[in-house]
C-alpha positions in Angstrom: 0.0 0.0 0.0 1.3 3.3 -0.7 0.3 6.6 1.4 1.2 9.6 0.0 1.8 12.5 2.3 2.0 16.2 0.8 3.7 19.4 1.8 3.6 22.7 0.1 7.6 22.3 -0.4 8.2 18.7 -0.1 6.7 15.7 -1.4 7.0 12.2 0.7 5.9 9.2 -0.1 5.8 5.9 2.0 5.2 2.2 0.6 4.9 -0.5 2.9 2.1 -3.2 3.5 0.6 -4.0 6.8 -0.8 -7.5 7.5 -3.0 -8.6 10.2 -3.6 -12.3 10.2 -6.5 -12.4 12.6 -9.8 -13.7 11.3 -12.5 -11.7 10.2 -11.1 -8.7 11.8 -7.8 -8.8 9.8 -8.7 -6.4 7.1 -10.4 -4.1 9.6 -7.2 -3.6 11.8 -4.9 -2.8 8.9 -7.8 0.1 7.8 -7.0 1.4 11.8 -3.4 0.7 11.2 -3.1 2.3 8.0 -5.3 5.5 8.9 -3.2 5.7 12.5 -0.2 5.9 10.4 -0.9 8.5 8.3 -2.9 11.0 11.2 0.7 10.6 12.8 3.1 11.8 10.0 0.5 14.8 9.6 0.8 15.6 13.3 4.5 15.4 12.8 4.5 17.9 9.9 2.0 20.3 12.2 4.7 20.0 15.4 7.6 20.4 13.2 6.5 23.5 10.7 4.7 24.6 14.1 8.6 24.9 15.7 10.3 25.8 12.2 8.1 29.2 12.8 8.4 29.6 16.5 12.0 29.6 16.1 11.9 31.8 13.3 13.6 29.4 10.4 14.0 31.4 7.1 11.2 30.2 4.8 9.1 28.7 7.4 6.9 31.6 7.0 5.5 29.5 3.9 4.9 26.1 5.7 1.5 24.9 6.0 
């Protein structure tokens, strides 16, 4: 599965494939897993853009 994760001045992408092997619930749990994983690298681009301005970074003025 690949998750894209966009940035107004960088672009990352992240391939990887997560696997549950429980019955019946398998599929459900990766969904969490999956979804978990990506509200986590947003929340790290908030906290980090978040201290690139506090700490007054050239060009962080521009991060989202």
């Amino acid at each position: 599965m690949a998750t894209p994760y966009r940035a107004p001045l960088a672009d990352q992408r992240f391939e990887g494939e997560i696997k549950v092997k429980v019955p019946i619930l398998g599929g459900k749990l990766e969904k969490v897993m999956a979804d978990l994983f990506v509200e986590a690298r947003e929340k790290e681009h908030s906290v980090g853009a978040a201290w690139l301005r506090d700490n007054h970074i050239p060009g962080s003025e521009t991060i989202v």
